[in-house]
C-alpha positions as CSV (number, residue, x, y, z in Angstrom):
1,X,48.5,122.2,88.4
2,X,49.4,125.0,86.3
3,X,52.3,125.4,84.2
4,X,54.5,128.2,83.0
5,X,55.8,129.1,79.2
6,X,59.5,128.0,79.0
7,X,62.6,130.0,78.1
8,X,65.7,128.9,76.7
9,X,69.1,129.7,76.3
10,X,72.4,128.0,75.3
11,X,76.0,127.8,76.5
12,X,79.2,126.9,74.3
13,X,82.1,124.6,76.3
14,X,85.0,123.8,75.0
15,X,85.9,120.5,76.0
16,X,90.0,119.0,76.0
17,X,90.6,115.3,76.7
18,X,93.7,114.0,77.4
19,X,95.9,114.1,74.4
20,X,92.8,114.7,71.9
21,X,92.1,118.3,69.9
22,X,89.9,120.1,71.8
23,X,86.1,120.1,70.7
24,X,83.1,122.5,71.1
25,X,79.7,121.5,72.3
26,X,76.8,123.5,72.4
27,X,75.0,122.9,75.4
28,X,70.9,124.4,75.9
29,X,69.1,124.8,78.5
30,X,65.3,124.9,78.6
31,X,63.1,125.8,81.8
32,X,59.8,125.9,82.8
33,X,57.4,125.8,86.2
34,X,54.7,123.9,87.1
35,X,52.2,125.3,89.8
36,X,51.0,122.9,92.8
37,X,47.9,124.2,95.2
38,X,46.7,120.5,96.6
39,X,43.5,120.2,98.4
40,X,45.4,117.4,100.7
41,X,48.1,118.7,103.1
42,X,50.2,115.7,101.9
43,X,49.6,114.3,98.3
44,X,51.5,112.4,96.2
45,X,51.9,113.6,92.6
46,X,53.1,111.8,89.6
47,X,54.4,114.0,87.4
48,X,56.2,112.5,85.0
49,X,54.0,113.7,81.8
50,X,54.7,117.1,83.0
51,X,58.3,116.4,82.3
52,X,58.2,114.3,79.6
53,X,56.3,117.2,77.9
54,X,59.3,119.6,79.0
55,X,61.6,117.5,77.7
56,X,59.7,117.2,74.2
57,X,59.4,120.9,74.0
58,X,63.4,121.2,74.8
59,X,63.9,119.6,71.9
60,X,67.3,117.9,73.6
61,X,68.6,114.6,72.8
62,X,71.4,113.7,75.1
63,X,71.7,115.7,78.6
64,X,69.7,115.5,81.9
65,X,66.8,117.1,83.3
66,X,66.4,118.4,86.6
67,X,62.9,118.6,88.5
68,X,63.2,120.6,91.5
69,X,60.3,121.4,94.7
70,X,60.8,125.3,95.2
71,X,59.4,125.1,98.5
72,X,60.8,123.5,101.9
73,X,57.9,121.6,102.3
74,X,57.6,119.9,99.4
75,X,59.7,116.9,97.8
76,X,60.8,115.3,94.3
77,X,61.7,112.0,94.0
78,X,62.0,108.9,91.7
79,X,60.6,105.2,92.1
80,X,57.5,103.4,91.1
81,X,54.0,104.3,90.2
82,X,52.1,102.1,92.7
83,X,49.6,102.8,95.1
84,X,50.6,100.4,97.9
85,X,54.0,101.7,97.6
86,X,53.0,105.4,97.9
87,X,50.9,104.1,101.0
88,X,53.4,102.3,102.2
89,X,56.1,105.6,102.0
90,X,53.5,107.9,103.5
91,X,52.8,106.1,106.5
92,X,56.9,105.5,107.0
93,X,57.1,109.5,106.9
94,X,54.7,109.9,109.5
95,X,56.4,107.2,111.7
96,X,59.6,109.1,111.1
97,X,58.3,112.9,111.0
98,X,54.9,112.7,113.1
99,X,53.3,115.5,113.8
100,X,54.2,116.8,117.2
101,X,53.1,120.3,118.7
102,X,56.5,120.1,121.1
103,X,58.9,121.2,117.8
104,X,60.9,124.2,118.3
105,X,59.7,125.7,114.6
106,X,56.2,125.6,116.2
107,X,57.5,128.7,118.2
108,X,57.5,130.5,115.4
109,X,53.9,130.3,115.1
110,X,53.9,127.7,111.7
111,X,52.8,124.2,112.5
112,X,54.6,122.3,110.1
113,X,57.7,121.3,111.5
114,X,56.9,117.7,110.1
115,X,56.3,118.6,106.9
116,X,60.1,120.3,106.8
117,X,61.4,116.7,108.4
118,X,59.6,115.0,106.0
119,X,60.5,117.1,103.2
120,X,64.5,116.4,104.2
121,X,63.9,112.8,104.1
122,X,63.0,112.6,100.5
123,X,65.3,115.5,99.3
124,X,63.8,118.3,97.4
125,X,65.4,117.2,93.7
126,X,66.5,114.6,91.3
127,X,68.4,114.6,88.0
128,X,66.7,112.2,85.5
129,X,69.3,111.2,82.2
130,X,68.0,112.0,78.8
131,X,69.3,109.9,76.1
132,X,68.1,110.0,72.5
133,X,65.2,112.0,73.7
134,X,63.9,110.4,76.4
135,X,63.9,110.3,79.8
136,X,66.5,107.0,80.5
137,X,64.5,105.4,83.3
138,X,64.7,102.4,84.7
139,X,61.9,99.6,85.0
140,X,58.7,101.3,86.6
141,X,60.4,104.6,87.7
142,X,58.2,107.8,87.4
143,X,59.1,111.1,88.9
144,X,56.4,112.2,91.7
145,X,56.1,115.9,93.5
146,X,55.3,115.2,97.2
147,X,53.4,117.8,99.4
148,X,53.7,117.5,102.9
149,X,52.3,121.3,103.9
150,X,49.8,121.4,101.1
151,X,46.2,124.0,100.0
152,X,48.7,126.7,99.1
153,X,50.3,127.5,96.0
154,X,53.7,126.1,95.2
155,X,55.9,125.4,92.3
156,X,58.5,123.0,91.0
157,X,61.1,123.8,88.3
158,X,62.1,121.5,85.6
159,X,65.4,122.2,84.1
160,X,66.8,120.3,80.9
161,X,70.2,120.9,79.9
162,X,72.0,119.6,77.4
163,X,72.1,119.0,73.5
């Protein structure tokens, strides 16, 4: 896993509610990429370090951060850090997106027309609140990248935004 330098940039809004004076917020935004080449064709990542360190570096307080797979074979999601359970969710993939050489992508000449199924099932994105500088999980929730078409390069974006 390799990861990018990030770049910043900010955005005023000026905010109304209901009968109060209006007030401004400066809202930031701070990106950067991490790089994925797995030597599995499906692994299971944890990468919430990775965006904990983004997060530091943003230097944000209150906002969100968004962690994003930038590939259509790859997946972000959020729940716990336990091997059994990561077991337990691979093998329900494969039952639900096997492997089959009868899918109509396969005429294309690709082979991964599970990996794309398996990829929808566990969505491609999360937003994870931020508040007073940290990432406002619940009990045992971690972020994890999931390759299902993996031993190429691929990347993820992570995205905080906020002040």
């Amino acid at each position: 896993m390799r990861s990018s330098g990030g770049s910043s940039s900010m955005m005023r809004i000026l905010f109304a509610v209901s009968d109060m004076a209006p007030y401004d917020i400066a809202m930031r935004f701070y990106t950067e990429y991490l790089t994925f080449k797995t030597t599995q064709l499906r692994e299971y990542i944890n990468i919430t370090p990775q965006v904990e360190e983004v997060l530091r570096k943003s230097q944000m307080q209150e906002g969100m951060i968004l962690v994003s797979a930038m590939h259509i074979t790859a997946g972000v999601w959020v729940n716990d850090a336990e091997d059994g359970l990561i077991a337990d969710i691979d093998e329900w993939l494969d039952k639900l997106a096997p492997f089959r050489r009868e899918y109509r992508h396969h005429r294309t000449g690709e082979t991964n027309g599970d990996a794309h199924l398996k990829s929808l099932l566990v969505h491609h994105e999360v937003i994870v609140p931020v508040t007073k500088g940290k990432l406002d999980f619940g009990p045992w929730q971690q972020v994890y990248y999931a390759e299902f078409d993996g031993r190429r390069s691929k990347r993820v974006i992570i995205k905080a935004m906020g002040e």
